[in-house]
C-alpha positions, 0 to 999 in steps of 0.5 A, a space after each residue: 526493549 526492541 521498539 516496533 514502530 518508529 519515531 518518525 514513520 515513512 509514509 510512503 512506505 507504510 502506504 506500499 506495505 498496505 498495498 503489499 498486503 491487500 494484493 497477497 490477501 486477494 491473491 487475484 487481479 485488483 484493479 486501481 480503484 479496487 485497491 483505492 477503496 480498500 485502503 481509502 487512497 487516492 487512486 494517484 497514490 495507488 499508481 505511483 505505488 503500483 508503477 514503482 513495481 513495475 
């Protein structure tokens, strides 16, 4: 049987794909901070996140 999460999770790349999606589920313009409390990151993690985009 196909296993969906993984054993050793990166979580850096989880955190990118929540990012990815609270940007497509809004569909507007979110400032750093928006996307911070949304996801209760740190608003660092949120501009290496967003600046690795760019």
């Amino acid at each position: 049987m196909l296993k969906l999460t993984p054993n050793y999770p990166i979580k850096i790349l989880t955190k990118t794909f929540s990012v990815l999606e609270v940007l497509l589920e809004h569909r507007s313009p979110l400032s750093m901070s928006e996307i911070s409390e949304k996801l209760d990151f740190y608003p660092s993690t949120i501009h290496r996140i967003l600046d690795t985009f760019h």
